[in-house]
MOPAC internal coordinates of N, CA, C and O (Angstrom, degrees):
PM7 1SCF
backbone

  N    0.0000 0     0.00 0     0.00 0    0    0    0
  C    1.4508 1     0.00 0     0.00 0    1    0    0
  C    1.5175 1   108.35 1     0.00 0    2    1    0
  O    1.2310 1   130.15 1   -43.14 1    3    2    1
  N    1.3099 1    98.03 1   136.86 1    3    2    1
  C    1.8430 1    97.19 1   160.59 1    5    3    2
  C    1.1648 1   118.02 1  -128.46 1    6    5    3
  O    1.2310 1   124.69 1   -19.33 1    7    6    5
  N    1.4836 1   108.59 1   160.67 1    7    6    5
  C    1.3436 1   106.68 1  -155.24 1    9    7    6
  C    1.8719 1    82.44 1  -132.13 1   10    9    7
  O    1.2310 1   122.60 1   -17.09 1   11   10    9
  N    1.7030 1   112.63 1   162.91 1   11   10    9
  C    1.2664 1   132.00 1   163.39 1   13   11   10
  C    1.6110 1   102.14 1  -157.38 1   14   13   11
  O    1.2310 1   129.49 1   -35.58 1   15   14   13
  N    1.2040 1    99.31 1   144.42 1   15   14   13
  C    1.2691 1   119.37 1   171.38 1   17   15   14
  C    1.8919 1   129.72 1  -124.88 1   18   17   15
  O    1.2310 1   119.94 1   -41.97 1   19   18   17
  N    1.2733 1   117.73 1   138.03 1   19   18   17
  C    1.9497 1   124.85 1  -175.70 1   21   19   18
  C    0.8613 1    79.10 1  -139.13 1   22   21   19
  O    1.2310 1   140.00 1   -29.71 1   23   22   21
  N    1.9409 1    78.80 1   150.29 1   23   22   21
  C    1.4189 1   100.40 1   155.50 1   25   23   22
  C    1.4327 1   100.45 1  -126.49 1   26   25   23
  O    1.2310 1   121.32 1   -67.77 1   27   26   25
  N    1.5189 1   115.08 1   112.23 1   27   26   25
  C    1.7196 1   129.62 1   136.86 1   29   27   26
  C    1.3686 1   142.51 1   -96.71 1   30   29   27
  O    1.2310 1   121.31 1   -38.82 1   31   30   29
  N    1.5277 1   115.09 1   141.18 1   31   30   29
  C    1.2573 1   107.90 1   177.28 1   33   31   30
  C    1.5782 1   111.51 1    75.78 1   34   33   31
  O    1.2310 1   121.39 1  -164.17 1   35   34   33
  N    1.3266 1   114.95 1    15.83 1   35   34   33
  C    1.4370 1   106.19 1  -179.19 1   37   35   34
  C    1.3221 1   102.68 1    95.90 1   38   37   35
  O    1.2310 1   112.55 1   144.77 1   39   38   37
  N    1.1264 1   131.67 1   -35.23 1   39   38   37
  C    1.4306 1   119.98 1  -151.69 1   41   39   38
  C    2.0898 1   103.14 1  -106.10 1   42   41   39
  O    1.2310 1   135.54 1   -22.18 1   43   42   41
  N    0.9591 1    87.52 1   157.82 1   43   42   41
  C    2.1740 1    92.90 1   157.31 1   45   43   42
  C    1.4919 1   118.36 1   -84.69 1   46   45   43
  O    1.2310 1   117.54 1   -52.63 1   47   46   45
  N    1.1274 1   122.28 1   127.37 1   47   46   45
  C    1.4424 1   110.38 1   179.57 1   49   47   46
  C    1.7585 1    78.49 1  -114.71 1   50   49   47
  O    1.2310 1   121.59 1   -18.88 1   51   50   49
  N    1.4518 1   114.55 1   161.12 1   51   50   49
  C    1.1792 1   126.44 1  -174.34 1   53   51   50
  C    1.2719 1    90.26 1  -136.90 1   54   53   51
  O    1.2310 1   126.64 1   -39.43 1   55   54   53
  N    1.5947 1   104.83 1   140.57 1   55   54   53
  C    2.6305 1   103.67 1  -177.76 1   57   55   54
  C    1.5684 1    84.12 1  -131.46 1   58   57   55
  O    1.2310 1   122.08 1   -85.76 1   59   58   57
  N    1.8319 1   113.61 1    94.24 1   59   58   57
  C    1.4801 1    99.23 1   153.67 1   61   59   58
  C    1.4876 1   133.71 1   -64.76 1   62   61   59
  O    1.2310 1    86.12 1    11.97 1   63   62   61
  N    0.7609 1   170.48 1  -168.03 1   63   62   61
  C    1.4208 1   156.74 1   136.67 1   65   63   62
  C    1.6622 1   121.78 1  -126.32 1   66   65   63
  O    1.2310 1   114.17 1   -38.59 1   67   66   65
  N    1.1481 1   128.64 1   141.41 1   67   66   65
  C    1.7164 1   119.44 1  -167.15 1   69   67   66
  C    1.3284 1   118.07 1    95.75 1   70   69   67
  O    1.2310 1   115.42 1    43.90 1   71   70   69
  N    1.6521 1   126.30 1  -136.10 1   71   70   69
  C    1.4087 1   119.30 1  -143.14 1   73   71   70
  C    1.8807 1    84.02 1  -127.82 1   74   73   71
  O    1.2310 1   117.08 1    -4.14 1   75   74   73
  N    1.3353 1   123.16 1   175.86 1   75   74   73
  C    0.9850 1   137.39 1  -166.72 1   77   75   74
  C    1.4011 1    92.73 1  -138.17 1   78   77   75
  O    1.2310 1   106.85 1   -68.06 1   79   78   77
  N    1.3798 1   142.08 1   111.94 1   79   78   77
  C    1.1714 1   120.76 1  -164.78 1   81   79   78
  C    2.0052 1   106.17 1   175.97 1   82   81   79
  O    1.2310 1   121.92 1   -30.72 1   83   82   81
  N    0.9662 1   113.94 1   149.28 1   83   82   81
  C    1.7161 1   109.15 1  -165.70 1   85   83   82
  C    0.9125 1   122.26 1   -43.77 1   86   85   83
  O    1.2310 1   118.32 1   153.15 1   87   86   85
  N    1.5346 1   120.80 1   -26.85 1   87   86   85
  C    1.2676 1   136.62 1   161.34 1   89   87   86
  C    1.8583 1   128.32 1   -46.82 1   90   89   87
  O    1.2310 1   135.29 1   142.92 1   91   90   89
  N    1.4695 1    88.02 1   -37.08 1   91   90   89
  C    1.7320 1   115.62 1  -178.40 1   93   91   90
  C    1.2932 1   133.16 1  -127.72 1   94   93   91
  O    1.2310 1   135.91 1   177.64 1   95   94   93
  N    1.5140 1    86.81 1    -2.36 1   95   94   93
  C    1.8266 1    94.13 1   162.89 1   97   95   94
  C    1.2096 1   125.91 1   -62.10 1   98   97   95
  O    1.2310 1   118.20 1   144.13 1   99   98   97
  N    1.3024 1   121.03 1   -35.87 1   99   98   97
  C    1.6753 1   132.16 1  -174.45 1  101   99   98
  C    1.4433 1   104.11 1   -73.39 1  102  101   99
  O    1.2310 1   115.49 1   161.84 1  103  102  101
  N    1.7234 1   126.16 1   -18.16 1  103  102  101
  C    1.5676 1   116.16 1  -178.70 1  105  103  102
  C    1.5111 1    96.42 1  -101.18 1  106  105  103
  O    1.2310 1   124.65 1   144.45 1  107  106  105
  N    1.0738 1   108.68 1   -35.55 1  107  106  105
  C    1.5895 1   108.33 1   176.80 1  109  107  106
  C    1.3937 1   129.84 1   -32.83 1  110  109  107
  O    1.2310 1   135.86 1   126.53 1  111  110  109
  N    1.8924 1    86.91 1   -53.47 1  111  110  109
  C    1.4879 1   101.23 1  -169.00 1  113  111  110
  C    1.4745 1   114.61 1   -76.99 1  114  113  111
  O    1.2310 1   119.21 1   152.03 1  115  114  113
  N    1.3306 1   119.11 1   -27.97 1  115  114  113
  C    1.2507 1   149.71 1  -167.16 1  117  115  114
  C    1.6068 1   104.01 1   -65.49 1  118  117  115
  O    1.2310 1   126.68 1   129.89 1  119  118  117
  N    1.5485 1   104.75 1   -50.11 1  119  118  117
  C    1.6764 1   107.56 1   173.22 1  121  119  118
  C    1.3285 1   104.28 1   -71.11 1  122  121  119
  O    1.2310 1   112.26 1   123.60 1  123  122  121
  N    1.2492 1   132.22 1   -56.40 1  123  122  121
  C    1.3270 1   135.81 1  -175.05 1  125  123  122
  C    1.5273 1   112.40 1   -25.02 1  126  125  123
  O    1.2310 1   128.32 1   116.66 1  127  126  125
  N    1.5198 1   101.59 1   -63.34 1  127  126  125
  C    1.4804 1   123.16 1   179.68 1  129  127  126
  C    1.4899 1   100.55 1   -34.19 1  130  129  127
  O    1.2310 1   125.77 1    97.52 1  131  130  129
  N    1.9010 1   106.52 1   -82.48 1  131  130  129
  C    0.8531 1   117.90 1  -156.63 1  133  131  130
  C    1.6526 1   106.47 1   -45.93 1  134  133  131
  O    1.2310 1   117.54 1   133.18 1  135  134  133
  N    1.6127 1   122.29 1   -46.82 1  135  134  133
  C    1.0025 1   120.19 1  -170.73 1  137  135  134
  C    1.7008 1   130.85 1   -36.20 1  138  137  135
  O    1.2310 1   137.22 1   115.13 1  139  138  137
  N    1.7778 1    84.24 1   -64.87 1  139  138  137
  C    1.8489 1   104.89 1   165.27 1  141  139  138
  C    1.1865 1   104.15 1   -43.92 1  142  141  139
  O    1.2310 1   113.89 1   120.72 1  143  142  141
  N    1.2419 1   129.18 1   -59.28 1  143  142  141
  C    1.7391 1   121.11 1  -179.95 1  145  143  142
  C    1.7277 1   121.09 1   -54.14 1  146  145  143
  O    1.2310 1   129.94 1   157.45 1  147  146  145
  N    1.0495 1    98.45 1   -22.55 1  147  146  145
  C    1.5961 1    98.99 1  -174.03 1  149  147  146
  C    2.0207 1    98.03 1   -93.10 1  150  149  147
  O    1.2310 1   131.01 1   144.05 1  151  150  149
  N    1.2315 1    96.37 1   -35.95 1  151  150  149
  C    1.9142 1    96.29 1   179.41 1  153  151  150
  C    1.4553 1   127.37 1   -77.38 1  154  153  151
  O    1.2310 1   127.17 1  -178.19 1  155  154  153
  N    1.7890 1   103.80 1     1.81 1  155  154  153
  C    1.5196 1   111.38 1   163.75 1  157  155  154
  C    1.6080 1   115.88 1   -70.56 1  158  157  155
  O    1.2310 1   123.09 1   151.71 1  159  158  157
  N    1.5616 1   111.69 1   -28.29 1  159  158  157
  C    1.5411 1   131.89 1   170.76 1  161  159  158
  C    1.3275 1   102.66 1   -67.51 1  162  161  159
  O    1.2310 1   104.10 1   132.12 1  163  162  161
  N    1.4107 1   146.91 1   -47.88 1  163  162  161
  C    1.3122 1   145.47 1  -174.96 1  165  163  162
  C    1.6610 1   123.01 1   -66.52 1  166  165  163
  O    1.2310 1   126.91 1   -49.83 1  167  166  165
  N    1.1319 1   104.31 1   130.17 1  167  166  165
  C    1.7773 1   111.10 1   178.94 1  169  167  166
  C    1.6860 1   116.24 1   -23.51 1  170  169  167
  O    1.2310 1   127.01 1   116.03 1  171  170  169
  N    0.9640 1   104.11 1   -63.97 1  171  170  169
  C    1.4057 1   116.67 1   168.86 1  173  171  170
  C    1.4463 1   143.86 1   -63.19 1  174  173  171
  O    1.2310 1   124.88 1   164.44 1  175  174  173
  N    1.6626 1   108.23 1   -15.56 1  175  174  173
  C    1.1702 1   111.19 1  -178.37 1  177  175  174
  C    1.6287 1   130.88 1    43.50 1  178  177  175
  O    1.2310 1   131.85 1  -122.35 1  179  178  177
  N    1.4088 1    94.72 1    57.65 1  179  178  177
  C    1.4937 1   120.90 1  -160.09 1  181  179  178
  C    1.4382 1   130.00 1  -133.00 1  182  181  179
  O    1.2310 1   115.32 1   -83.73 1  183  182  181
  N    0.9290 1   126.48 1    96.27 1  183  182  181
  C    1.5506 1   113.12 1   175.15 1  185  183  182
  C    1.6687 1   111.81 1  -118.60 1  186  185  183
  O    1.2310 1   118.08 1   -52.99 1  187  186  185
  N    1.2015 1   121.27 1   127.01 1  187  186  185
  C    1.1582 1   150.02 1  -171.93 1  189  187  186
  C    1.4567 1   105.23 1   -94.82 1  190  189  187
  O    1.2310 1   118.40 1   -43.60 1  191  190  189
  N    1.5399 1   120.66 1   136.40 1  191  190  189
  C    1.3003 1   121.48 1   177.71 1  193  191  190
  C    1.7324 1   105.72 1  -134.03 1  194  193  191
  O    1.2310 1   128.68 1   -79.88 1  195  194  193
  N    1.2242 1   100.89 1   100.12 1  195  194  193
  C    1.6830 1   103.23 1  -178.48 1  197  195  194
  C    1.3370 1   102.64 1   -82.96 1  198  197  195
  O    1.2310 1   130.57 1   -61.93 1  199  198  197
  N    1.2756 1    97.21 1   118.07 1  199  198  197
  C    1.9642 1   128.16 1   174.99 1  201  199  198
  C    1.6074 1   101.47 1   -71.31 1  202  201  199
  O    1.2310 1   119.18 1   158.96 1  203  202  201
  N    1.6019 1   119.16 1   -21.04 1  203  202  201
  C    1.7284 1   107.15 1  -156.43 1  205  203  202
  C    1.4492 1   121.27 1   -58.15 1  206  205  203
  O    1.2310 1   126.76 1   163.42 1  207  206  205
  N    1.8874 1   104.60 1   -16.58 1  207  206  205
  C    1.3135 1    96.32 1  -151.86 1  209  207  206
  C    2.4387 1    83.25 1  -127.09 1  210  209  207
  O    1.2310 1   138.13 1  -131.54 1  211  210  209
  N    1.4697 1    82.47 1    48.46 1  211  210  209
  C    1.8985 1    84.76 1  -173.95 1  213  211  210
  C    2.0974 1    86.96 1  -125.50 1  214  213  211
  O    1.2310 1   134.69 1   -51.44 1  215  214  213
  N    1.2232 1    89.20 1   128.56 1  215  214  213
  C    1.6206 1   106.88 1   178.85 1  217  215  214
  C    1.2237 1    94.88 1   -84.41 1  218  217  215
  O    1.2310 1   105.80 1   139.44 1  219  218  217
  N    1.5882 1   143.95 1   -40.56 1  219  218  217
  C    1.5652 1   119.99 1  -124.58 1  221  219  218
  C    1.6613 1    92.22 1   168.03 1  222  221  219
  O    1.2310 1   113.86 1   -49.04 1  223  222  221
  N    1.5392 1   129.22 1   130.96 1  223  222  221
  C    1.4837 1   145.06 1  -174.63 1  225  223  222
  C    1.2040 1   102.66 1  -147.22 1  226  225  223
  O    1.2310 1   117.73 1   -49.25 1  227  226  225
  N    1.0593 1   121.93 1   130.75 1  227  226  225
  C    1.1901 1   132.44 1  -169.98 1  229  227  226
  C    1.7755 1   103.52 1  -118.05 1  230  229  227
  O    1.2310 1   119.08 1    -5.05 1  231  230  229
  N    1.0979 1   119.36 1   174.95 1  231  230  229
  C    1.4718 1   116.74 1  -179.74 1  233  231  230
  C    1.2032 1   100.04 1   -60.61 1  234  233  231
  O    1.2310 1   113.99 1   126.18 1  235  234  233
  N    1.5192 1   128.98 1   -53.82 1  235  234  233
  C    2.1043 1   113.45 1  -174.17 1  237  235  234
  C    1.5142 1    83.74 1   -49.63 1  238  237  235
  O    1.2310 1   112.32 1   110.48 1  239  238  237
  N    0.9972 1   132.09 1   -69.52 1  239  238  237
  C    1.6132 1   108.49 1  -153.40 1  241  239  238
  C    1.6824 1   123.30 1   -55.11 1  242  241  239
  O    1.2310 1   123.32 1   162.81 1  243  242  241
  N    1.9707 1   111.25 1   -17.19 1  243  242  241
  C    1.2083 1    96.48 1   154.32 1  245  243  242
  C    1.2709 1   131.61 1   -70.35 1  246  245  243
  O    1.2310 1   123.58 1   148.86 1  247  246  245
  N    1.6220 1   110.74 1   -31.14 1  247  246  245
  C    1.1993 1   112.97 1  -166.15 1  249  247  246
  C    1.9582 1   108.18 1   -71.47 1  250  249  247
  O    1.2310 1   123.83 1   152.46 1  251  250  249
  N    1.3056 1   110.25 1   -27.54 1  251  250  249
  C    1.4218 1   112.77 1   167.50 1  253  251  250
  C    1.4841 1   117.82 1   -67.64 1  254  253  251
  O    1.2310 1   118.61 1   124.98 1  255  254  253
  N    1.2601 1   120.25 1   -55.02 1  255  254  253
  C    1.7091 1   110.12 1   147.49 1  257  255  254
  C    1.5654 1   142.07 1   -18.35 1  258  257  255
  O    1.2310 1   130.77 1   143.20 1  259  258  257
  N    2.2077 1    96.82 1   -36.80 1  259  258  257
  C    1.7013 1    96.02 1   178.69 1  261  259  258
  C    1.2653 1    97.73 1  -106.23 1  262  261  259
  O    1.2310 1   113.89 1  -175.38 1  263  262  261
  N    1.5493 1   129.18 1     4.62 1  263  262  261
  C    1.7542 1   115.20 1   174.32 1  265  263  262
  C    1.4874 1   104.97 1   -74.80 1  266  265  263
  O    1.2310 1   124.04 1   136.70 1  267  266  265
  N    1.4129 1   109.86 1   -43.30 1  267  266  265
  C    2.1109 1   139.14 1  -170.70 1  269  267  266
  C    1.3616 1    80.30 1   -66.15 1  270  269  267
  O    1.2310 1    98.76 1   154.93 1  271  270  269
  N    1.1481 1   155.75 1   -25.07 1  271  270  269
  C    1.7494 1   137.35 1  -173.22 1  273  271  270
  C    1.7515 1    91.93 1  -101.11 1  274  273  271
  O    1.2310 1   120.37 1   115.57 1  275  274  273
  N    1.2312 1   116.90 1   -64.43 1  275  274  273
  C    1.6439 1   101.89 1  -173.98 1  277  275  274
  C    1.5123 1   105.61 1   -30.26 1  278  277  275
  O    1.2310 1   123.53 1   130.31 1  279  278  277
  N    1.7091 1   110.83 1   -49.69 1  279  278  277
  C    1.2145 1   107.62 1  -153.32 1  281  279  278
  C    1.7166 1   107.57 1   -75.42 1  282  281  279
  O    1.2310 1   120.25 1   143.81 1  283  282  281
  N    0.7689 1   117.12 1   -36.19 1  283  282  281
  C    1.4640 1   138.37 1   165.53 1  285  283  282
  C    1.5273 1   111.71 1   -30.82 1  286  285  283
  O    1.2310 1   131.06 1    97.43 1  287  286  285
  N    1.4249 1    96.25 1   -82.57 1  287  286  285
  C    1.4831 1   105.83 1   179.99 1  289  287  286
  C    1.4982 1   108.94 1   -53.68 1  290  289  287
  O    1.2310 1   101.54 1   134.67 1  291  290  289
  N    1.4055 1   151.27 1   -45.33 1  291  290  289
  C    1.2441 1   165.06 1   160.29 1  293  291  290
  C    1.3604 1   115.20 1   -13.10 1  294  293  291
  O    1.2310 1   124.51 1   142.51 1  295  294  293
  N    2.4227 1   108.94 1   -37.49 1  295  294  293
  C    0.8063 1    92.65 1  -152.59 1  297  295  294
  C    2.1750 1    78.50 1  -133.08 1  298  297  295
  O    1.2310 1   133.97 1  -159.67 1  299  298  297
  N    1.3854 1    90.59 1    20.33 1  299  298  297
  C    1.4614 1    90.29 1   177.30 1  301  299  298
  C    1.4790 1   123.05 1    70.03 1  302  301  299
  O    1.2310 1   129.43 1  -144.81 1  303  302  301
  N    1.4315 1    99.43 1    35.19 1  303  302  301
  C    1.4847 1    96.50 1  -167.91 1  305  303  302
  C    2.2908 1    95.51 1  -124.69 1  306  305  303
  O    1.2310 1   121.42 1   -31.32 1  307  306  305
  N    1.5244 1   114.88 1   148.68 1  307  306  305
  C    1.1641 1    93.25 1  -164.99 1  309  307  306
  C    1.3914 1   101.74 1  -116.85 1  310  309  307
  O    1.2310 1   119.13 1   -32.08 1  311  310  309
  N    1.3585 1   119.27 1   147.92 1  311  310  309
  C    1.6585 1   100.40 1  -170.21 1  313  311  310
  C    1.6420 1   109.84 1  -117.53 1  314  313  311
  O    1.2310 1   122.70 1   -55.33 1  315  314  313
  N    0.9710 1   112.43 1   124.67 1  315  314  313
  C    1.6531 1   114.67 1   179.60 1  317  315  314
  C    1.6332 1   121.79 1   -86.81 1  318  317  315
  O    1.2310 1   120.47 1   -45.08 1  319  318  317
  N    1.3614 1   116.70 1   134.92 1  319  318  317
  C    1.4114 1    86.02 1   173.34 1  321  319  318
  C    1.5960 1    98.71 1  -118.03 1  322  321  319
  O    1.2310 1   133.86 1   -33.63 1  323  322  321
  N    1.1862 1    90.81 1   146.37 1  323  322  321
  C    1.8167 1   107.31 1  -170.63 1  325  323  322
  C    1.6818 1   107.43 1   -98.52 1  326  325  323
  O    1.2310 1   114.67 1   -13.55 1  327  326  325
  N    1.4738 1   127.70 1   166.45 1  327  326  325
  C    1.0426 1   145.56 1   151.36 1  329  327  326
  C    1.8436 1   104.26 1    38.99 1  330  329  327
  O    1.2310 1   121.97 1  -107.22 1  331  330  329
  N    1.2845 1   113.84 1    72.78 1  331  330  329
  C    0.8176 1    97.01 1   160.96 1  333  331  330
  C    2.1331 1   122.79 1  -132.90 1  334  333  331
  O    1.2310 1   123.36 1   -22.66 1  335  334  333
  N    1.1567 1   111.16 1   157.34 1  335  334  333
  C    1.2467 1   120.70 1  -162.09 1  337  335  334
  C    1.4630 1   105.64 1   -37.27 1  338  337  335
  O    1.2310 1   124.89 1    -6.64 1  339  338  337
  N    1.6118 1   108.21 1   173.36 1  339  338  337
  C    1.1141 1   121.10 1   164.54 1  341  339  338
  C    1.7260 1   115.08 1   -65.28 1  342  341  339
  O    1.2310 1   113.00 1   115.22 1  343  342  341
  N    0.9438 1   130.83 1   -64.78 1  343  342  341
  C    1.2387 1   126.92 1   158.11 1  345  343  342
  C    1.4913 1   134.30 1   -30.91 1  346  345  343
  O    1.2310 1   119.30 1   132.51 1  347  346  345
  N    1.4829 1   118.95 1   -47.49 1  347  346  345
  C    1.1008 1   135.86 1   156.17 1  349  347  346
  C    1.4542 1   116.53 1   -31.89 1  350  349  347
  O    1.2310 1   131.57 1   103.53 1  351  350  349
  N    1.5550 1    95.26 1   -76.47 1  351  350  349
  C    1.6257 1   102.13 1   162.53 1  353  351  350
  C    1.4143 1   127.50 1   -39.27 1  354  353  351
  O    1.2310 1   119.30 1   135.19 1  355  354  353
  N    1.0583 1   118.95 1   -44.81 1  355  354  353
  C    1.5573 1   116.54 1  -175.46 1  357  355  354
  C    1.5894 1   106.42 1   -66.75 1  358  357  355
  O    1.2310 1   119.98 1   130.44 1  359  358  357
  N    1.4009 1   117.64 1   -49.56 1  359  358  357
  C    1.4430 1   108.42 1   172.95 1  361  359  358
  C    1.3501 1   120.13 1   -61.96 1  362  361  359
  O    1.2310 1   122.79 1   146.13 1  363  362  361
  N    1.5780 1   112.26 1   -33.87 1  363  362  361
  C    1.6629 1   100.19 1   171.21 1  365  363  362
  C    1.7225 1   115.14 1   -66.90 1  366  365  363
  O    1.2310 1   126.22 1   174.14 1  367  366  365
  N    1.0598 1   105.64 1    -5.86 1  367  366  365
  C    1.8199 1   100.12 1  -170.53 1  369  367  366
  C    1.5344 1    91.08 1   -98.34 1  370  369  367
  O    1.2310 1   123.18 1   146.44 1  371  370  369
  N    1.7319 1   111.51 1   -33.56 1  371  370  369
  C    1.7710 1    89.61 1  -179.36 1  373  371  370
  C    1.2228 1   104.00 1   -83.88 1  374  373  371
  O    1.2310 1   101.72 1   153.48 1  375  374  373
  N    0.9629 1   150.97 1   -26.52 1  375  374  373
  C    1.5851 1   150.45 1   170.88 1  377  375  374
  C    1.7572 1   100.15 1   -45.27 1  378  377  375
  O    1.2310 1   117.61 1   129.19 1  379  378  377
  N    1.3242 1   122.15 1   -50.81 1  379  378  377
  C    0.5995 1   132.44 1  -155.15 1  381  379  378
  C    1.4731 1   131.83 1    62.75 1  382  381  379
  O    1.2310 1   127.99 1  -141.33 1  383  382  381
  N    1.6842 1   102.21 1    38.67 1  383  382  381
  C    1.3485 1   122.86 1   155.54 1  385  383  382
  C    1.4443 1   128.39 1   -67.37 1  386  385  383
  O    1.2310 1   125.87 1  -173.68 1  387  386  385
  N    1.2921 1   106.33 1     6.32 1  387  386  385
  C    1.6889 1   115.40 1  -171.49 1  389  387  386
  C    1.4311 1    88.93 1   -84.68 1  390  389  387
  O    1.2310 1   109.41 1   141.02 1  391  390  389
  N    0.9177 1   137.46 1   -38.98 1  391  390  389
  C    1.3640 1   130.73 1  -165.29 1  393  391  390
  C    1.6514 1   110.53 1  -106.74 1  394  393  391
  O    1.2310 1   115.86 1   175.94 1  395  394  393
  N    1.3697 1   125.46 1    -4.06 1  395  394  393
  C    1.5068 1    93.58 1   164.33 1  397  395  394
  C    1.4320 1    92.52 1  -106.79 1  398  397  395
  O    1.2310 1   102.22 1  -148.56 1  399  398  397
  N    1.1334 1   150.13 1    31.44 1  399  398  397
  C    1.6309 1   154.86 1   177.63 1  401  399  398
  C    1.7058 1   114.25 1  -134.48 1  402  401  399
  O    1.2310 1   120.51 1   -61.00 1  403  402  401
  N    1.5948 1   116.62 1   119.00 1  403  402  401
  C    1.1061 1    85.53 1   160.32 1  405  403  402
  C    1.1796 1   138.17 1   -80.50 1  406  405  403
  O    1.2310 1   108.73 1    -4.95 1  407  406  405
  N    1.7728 1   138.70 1   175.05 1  407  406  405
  C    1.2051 1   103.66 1   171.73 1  409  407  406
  C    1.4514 1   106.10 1  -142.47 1  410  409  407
  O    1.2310 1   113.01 1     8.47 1  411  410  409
  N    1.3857 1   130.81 1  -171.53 1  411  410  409
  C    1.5980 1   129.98 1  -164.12 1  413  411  410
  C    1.2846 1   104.21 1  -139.90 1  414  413  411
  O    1.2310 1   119.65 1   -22.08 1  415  414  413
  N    1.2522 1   118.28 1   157.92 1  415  414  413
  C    1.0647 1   118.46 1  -177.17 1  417  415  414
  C    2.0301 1   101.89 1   -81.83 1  418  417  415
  O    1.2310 1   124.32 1   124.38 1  419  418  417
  N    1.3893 1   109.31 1   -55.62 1  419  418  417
  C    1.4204 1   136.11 1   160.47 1  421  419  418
  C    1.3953 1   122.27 1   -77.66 1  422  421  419
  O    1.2310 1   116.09 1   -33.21 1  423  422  421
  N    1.5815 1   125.03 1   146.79 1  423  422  421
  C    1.2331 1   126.13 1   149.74 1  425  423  422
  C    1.4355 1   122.17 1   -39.24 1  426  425  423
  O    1.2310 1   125.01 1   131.43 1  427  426  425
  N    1.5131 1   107.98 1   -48.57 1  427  426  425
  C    1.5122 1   124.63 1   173.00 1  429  427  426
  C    1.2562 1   132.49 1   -44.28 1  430  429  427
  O    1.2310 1   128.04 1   135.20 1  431  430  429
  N    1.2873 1   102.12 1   -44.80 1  431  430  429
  C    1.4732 1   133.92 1   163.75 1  433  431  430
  C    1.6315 1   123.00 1   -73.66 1  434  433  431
  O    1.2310 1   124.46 1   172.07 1  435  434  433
  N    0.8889 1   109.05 1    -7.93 1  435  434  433
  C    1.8377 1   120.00 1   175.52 1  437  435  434
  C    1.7832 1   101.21 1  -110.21 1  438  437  435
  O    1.2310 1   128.55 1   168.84 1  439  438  437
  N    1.7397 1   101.13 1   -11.16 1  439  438  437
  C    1.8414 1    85.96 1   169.68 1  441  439  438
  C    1.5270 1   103.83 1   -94.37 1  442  441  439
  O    1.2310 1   120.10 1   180.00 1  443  442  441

């Protein structure tokens, strides 16, 4: 997995790239964390998670998704997830992560 991180608009956008998967859940979640913690410092209180460049999430990657929201919310910071696939989507709607996350169609659109 690779990961990059900006900051626009106030906010962190975080760009994982690759698979979501047991292998990469433990770095995943780990940035996530750190992220929310670093976007309680930012104007916006925002962290953005661009899906565009995520092939494949597996449940660790949900379950790293609901540690990054405890931590999030804890510290008042809100995290969006942007642009993510057709597939993507379908697991967030059966997870039924569509609804405790908002989400965007665009990065652009989550500022």
């Amino acid at each position: 997995m690779d990961w990059s991180e900006e900051v626009r608009s106030g906010a962190i956008i975080v760009n994982p790239r690759g698979r979501v998967d047991e292998a990469t859940a433990a770095f995943f979640g780990a940035q996530l964390e750190d992220g929310a913690g670093r976007a309680a410092d930012c104007d916006s209180k925002t962290l953005v998670i661009n899906f565009a460049g995520l092939d494949y999430m597996s449940s660790r990657g949900l379950r790293a998704l609901t540690l990054a929201k405890r931590k999030a919310d804890g510290h008042g910071v809100t995290i969006i997830l942007a642009a993510p696939n057709k597939i993507l989507s379908e697991i967030l709607a059966i997870s039924r992560y569509d609804k405790l996350f908002k989400i965007a169609a665009t990065v652009e659109g989550a500022l």
